[in-house]
C-alpha positions as CSV (number, residue, x, y, z in Angstrom):
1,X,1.6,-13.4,16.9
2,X,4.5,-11.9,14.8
3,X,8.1,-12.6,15.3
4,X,10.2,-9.8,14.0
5,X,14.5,-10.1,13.8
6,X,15.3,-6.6,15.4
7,X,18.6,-7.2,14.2
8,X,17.8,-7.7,10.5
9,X,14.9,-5.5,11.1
10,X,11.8,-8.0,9.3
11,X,9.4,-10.2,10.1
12,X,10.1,-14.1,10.3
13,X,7.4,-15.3,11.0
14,X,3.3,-15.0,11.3
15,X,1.2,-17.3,13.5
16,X,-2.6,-17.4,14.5
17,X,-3.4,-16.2,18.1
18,X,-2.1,-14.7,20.7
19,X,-0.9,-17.5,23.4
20,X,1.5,-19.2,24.2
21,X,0.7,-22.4,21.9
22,X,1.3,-20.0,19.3
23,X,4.5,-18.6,19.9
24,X,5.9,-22.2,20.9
25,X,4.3,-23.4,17.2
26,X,7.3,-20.7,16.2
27,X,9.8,-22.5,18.2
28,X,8.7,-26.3,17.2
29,X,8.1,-25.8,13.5
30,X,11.3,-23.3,12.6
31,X,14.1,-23.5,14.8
32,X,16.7,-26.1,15.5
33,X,17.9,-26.8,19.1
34,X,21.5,-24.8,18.5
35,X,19.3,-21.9,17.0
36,X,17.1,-21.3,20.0
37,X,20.1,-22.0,21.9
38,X,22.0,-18.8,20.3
39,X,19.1,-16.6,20.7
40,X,20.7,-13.6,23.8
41,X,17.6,-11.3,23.5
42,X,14.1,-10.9,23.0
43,X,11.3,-8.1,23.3
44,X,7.8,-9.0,24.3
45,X,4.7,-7.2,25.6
46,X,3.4,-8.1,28.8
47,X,2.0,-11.9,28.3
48,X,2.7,-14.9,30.7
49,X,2.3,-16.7,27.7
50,X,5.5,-15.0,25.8
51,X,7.5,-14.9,28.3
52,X,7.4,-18.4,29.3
53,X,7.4,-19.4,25.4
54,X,10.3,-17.7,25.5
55,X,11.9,-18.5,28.8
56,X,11.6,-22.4,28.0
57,X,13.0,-22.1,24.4
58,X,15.8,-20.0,24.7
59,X,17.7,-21.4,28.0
60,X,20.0,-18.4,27.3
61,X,17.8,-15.6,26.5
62,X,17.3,-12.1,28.4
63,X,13.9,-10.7,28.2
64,X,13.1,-7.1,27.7
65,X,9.3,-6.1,28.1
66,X,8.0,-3.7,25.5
67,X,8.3,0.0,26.7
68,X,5.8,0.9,24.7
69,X,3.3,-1.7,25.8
70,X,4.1,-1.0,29.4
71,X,3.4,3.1,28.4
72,X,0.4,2.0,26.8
73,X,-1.0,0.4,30.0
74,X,0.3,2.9,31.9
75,X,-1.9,5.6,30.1
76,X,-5.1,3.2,30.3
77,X,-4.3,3.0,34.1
78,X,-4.8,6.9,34.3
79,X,-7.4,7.1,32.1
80,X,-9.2,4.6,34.0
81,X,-9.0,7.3,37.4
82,X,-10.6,9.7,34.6
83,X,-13.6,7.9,33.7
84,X,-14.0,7.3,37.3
85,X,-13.9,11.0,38.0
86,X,-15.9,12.0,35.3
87,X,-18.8,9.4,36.5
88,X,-18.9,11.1,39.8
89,X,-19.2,14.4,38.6
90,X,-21.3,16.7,37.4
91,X,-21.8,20.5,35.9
92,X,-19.0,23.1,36.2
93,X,-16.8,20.3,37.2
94,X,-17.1,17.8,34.3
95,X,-16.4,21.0,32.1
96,X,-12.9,21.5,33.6
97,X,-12.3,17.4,32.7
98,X,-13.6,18.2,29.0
99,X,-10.9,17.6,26.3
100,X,-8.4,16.2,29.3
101,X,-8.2,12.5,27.9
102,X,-5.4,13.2,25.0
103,X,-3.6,15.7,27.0
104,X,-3.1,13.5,30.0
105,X,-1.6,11.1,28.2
106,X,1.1,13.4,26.1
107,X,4.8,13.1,27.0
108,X,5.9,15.7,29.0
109,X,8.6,16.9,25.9
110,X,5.9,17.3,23.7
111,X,3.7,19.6,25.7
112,X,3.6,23.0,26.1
113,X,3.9,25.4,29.3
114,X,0.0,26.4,28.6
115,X,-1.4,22.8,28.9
116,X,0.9,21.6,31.6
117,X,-0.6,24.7,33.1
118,X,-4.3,23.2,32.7
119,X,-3.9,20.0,34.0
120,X,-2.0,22.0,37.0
121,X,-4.9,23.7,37.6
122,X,-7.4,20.8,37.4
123,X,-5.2,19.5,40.5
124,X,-6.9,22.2,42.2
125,X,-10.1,20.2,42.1
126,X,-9.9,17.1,41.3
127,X,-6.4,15.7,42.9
128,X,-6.8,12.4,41.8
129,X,-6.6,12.8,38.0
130,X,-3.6,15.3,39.0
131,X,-1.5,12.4,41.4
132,X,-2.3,9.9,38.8
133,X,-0.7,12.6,36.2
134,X,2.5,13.2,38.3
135,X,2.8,9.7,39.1
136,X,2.5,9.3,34.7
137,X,5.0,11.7,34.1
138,X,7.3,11.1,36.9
139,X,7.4,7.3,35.2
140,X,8.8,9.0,31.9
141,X,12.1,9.1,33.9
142,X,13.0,5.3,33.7
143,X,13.3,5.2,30.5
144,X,16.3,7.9,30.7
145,X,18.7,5.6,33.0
146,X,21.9,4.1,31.8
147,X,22.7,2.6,35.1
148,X,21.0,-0.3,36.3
149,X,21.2,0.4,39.8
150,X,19.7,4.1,39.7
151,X,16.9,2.6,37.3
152,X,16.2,0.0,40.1
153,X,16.1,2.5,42.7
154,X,14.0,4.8,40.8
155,X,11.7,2.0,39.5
156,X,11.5,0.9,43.4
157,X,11.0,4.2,45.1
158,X,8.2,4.9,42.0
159,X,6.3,1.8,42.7
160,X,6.1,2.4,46.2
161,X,4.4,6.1,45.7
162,X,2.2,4.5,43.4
163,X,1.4,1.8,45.7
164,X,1.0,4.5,48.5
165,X,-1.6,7.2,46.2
166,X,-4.9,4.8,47.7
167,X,-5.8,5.2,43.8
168,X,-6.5,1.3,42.6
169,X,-6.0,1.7,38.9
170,X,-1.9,3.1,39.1
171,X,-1.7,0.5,42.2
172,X,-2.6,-2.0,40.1
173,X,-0.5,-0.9,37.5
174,X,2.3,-0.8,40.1
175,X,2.0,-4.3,41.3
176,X,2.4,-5.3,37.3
177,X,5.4,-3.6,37.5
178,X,6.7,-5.3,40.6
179,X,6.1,-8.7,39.3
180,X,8.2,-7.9,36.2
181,X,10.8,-5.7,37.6
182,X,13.7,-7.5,36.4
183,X,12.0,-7.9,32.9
184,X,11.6,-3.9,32.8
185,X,15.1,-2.7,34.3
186,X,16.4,-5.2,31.3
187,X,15.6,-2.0,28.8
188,X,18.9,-0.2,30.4
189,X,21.1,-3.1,29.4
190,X,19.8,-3.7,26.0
191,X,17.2,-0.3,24.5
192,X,15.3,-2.7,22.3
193,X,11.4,-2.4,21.7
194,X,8.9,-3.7,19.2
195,X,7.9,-0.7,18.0
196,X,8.7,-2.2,14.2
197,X,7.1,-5.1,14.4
198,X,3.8,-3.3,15.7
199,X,3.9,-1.2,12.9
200,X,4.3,-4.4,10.9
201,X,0.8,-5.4,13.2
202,X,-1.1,-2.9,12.0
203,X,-0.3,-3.4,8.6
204,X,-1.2,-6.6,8.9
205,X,-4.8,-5.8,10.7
206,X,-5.9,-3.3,7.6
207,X,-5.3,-6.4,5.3
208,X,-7.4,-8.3,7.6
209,X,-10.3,-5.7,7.7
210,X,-9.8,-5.0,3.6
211,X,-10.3,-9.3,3.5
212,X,-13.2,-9.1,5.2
213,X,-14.6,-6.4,3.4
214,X,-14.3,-8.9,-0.5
């Protein structure tokens, strides 16, 4: 578990696990009352454990989840309807789903007409990888709002097509996303992420494989 200051942009602390009794070591061992007390924001990734750390500590605090954990589970959610695809086919058909898993998952800005055109034409036979796409890319949107209501509306109206595709993996993904729908539409209000401090992770897990390694 790493604690990062966004603010002050470096890490504060370093603790063993990844639960709650971890974080809340954090709290017990390095923070006064008044300090926890002053604490208005805080950026997690999608762990009960966090967030009630977090929501117990800090009476005061706003939670934001972790865009790029919730894109990250998003992109494992269609890749999941992939494998499944690919198990069920076969031939001429698993040919067209050859070399589809790194394109599925690429931002919409940073692909070109001529792939967008593939995985078009993959929707053509196989239109359950292709919903799952669209659903994906429609997602991208969110991220783009500055007012809260037209993110909730958006973030609403997309978790009901998702719930609505009869394809369990971005259903299940969408349910996620009702149950912290607050915690997600917080990103319009304040655009933090830990996208340092996972950069500080993996850092961190090279110097535990080199340790292993002596």
């Amino acid at each position: 578990t790493i604690v990062y200051d966004l603010e002050k942009n470096r890490v504060v602390w370093v603790g063993k696990g990844k639960a709650k009794a971890s974080l809340q070591r954090f709290f017990d061992e390095e923070l006064s009352d008044y300090q926890k007390s002053k604490i208005k924001w805080g950026c997690c990734d999608i762990s009960k454990g966090y967030i009630n750390a977090l929501k117990e500590n800090c009476p005061g605090i706003q939670i934001v989840l972790d865009k790029f954990h919730i894109v990250k589970a998003l992109n494992e959610a269609l890749d999941s309807v992939r494998k499944d695809e690919w198990r069920q086919l076969s031939g001429d058909d698993r040919k067209i789903l050859k070399g589809m898993r790194w394109l599925l998952y690429k931002h919409s800005n940073n692909r070109s007409k001529k792939e967008t055109r593939r995985i078009n034409k993959v929707g053509k036979s196989n239109r359950r990888i292709h919903r799952a796409w669209v659903l994906k890319d429609e997602f991208e949107l969110l991220w783009e709002y500055k007012a809260k209501w037209a993110a909730e509306r958006f973030l609403k109206n997309w978790i009901t097509k998702a719930l609505r595709s009869r394809i369990e993996a971005m259903k299940k993904f969408a349910r996620t996303m009702r149950e912290y729908f607050d915690l997600i539409i917080a990103y319009v209000d304040k655009k933090i992420t830990n996208a340092a401090a996972e950069g500080m992770n993996r850092v961190i897990k090279q110097v535990k494989k080199q340790i292993k390694r002596i």
